[in-house]
C-alpha positions as CSV (number, residue, x, y, z in Angstrom):
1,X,22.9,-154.5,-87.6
2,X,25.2,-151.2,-88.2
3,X,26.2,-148.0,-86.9
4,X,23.7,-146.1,-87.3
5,X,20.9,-148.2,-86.0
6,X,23.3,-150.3,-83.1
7,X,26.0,-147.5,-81.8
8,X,25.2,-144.5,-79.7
9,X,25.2,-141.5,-81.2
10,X,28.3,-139.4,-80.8
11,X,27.6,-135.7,-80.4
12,X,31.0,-134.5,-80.9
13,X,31.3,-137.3,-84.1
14,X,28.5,-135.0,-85.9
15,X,30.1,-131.8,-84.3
16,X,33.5,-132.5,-85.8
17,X,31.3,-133.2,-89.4
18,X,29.9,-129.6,-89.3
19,X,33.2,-128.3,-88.2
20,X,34.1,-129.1,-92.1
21,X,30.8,-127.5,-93.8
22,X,32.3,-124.1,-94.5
23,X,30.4,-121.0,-92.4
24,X,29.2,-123.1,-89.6
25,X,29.4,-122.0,-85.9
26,X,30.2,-125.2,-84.5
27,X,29.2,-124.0,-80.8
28,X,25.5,-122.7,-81.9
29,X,25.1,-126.3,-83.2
30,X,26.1,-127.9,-80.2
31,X,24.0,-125.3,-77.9
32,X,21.0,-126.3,-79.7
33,X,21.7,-129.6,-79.9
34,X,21.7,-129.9,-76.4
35,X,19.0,-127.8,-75.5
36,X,17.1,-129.9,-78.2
37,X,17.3,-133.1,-76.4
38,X,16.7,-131.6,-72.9
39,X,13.6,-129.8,-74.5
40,X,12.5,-133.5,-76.1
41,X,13.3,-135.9,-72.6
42,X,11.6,-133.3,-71.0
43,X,8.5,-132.9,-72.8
44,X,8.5,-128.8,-73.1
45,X,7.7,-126.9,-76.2
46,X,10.9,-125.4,-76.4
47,X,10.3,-121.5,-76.2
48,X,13.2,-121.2,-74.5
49,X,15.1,-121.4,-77.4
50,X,16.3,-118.5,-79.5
51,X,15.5,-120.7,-82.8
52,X,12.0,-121.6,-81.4
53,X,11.4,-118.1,-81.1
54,X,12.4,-116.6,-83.7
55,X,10.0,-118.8,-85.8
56,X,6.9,-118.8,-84.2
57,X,7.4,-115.2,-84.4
58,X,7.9,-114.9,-87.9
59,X,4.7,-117.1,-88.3
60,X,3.0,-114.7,-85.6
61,X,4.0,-112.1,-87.7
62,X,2.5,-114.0,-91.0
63,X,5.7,-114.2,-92.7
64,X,7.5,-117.6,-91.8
65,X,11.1,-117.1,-92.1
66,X,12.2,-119.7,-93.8
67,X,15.9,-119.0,-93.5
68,X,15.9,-120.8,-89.9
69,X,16.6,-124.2,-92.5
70,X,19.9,-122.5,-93.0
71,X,20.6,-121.8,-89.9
72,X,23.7,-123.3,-87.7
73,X,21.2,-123.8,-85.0
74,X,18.9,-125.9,-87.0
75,X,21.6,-128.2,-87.5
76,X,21.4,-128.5,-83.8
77,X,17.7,-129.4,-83.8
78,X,17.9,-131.7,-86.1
79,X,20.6,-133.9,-84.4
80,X,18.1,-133.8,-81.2
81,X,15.2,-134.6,-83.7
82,X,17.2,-137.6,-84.8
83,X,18.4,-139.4,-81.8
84,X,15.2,-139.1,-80.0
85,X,12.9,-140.0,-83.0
86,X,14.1,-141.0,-86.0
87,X,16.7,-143.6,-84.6
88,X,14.3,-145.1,-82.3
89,X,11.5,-145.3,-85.2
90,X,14.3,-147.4,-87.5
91,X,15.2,-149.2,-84.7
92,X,11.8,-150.1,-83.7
93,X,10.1,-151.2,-87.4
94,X,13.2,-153.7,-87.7
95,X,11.7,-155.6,-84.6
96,X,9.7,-159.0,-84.9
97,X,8.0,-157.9,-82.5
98,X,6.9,-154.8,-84.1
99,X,4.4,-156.7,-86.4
100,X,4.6,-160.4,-85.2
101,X,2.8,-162.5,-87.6
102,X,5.1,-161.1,-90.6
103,X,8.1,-160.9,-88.7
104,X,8.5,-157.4,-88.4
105,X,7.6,-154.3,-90.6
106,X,10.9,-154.3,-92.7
107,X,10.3,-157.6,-93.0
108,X,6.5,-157.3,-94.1
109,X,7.9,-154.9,-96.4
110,X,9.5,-157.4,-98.3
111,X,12.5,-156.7,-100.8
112,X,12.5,-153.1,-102.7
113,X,14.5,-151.3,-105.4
114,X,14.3,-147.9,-104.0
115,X,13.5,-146.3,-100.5
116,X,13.0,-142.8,-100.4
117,X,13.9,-140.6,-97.1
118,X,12.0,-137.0,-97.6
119,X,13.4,-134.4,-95.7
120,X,16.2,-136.4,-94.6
121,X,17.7,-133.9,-92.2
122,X,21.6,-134.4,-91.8
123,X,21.6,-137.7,-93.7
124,X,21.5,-140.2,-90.5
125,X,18.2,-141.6,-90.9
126,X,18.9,-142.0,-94.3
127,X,22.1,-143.9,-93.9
128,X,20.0,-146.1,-91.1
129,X,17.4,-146.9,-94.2
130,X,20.6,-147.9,-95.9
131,X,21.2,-150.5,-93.3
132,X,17.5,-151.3,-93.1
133,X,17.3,-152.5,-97.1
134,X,21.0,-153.1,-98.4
135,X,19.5,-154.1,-101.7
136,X,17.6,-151.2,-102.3
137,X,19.0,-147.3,-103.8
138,X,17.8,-145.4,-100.7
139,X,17.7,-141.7,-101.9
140,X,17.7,-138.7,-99.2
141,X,16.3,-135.5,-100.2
142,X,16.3,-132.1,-98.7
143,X,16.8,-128.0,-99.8
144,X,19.6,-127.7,-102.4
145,X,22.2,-125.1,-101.1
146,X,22.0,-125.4,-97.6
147,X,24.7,-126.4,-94.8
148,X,22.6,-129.5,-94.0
149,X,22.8,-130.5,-97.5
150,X,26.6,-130.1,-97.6
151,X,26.7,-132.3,-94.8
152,X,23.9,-135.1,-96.3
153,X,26.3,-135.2,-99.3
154,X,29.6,-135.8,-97.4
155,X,27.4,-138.5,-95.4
156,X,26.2,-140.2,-98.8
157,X,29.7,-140.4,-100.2
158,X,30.6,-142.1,-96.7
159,X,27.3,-144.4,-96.6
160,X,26.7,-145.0,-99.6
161,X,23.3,-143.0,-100.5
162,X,22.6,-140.8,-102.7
163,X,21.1,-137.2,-101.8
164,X,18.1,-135.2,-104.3
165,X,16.8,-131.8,-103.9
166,X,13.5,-133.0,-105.6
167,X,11.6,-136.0,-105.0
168,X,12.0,-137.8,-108.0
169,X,10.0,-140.2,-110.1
170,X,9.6,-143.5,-108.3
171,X,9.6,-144.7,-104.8
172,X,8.6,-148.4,-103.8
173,X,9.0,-147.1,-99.7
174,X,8.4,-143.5,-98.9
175,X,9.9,-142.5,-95.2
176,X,9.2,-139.5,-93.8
177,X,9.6,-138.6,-90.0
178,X,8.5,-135.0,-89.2
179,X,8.3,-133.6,-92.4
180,X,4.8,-132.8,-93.7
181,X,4.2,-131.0,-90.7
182,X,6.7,-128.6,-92.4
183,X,4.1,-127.5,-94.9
184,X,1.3,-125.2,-94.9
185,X,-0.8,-126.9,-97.2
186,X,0.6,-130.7,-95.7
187,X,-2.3,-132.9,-97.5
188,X,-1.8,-131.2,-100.9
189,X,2.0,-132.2,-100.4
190,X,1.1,-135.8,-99.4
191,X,-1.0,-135.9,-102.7
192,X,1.7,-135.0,-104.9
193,X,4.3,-137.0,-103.0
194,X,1.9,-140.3,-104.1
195,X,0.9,-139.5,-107.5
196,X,5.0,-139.0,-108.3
197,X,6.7,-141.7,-106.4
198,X,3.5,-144.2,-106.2
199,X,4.6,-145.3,-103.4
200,X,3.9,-149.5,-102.3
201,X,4.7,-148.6,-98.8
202,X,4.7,-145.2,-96.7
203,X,6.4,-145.1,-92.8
204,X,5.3,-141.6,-91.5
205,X,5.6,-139.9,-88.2
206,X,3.7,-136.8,-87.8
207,X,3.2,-134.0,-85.5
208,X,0.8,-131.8,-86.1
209,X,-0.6,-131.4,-82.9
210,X,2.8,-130.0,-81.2
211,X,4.5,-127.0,-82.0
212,X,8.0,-127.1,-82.8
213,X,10.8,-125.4,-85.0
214,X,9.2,-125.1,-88.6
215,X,6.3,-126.3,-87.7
216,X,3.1,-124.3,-88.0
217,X,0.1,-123.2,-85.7
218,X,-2.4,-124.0,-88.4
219,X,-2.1,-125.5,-91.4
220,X,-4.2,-125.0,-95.1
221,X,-6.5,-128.1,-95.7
222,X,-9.1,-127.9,-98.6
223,X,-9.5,-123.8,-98.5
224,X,-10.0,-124.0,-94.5
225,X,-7.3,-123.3,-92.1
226,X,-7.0,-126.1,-89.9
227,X,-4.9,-127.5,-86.5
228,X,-3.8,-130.2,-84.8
229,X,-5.9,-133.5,-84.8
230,X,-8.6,-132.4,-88.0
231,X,-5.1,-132.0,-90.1
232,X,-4.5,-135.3,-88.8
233,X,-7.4,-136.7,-90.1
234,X,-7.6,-135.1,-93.6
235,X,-4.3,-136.4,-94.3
236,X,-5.2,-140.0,-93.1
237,X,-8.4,-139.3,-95.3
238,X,-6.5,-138.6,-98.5
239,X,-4.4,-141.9,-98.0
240,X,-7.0,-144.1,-97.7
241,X,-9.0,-142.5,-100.7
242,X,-5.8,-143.2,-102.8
243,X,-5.6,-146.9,-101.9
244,X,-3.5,-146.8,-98.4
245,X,-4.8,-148.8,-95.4
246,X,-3.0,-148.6,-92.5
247,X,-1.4,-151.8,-91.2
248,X,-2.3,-152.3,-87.3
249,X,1.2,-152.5,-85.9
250,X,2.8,-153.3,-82.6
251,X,5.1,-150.0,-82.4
252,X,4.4,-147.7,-79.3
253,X,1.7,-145.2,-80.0
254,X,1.5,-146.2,-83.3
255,X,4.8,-144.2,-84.8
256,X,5.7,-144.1,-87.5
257,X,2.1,-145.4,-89.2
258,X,2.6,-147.9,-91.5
259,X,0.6,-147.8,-94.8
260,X,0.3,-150.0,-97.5
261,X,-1.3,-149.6,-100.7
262,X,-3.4,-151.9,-101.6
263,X,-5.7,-150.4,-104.7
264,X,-5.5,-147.1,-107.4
């Protein structure tokens, strides 16, 4: 269906990509990158890392430090993040088989103006949504100023996407693969992610039972501090009380969820 979805993902493609994003070490991006992807295939948390870390003990220390998002080894994590996750989660909800008796969740999904990709790390799942609906204005946003930025916006003059540093006004599909768990207050995030884009149709993949870079040990849910699977719940909680219902798919382990609204 395209490159992004179809070809294997070429390491030293993105490399060469961050080579032209002035200020980037090209060789801490790779370092993490690779110890990314050994960390994900083998099922670690990752504390080897010097990125890992450095930010669980900022958030130790009760000061995250939020600069890691700037970081040259970031860049790294996300490319592991992407080829291990993302990529398989487009992949998958194009599938017939991933929700049979419609033909597939993009296909259940129907036709659609405008796809939003929230937190769209270095621009590559948001150019796969690009192949996923070619009709639609698929918008990618992420933190204005930053080296992953520079390279979204090189990838969205090439892909043909556009790139926001604020979620805008309107979504009909919201997408969003490891990113509330990048929040301390997650659920209040969700909220204001419905009530501004109104979303018909949300694909999320959350972690908030496993630690990993920007993630947190807790997380802020209705003046309580709360972990793992209660977070988990509260969130699904405040979809369905807006009108969501989760659509019983056949993707493994359930990822990403697929909700649909179906009331206000």
């Amino acid at each position: 269906m395209g490159y992004f979805l179809d070809e294997k993902p070429a390491l030293d493609e993105y490399l060469a990509r961050c080579a032209e994003v002035p200020g980037v070490a090209v060789q801490d991006v790779y370092d993490e990158a690779v110890a990314g992807i050994y960390r994900l295939k083998n099922g670690n948390n990752g504390n080897e890392t010097p990125l890992w870390n450095r930010w669980y003990q900022s958030i130790k220390a009760g000061n995250p430090d939020w600069s890691i998002y700037d970081s040259d080894a970031y860049l790294g994590d996300l490319w592991a993040c992407w080829t291990y996750y993302s990529r398989r989660y487009l992949r998958a909800i194009r599938e017939p088989s991933s929700l049979p008796e419609a033909g597939g969740v993009v296909a259940d999904i129907g036709p659609v103006g405008m796809v939003a990709d929230l937190g769209c790390g270095v621009g590559c799942t948001t150019a796969g949504l690009r192949e996923l609906f070619p009709s639609a204005e698929v918008v990618g946003t992420n933190i204005a100023g930053t080296k992953q930025m520079d390279i979204c916006l090189a990838m969205a003059r090439t892909y043909g996407f556009a790139m926001a540093s604020d979620m805008g006004q309107h979504a009909d599909v919201v997408f969003a693969s490891e990113y509330f768990e990048h929040f301390p207050r997650p659920v209040d995030h969700l909220v204001e992610v419905l009530d501004t884009l109104t979303p018909h149709a949300l694909l999320v993949a959350n972690t908030f039972t496993n630690q990993a870079i920007g993630h947190f040990d807790s997380y802020r849910v209705d003046g309580k501090e709360l972990a793992g699977i209660a977070v988990s719940r509260r969130f699904n909680d405040a979809l369905r009380t807006r009108g969501y219902r989760q659509v019983a798919t056949k993707l493994w382990n359930h990822r990403p969820a697929y909700w649909k609204r179906y009331s206000y």
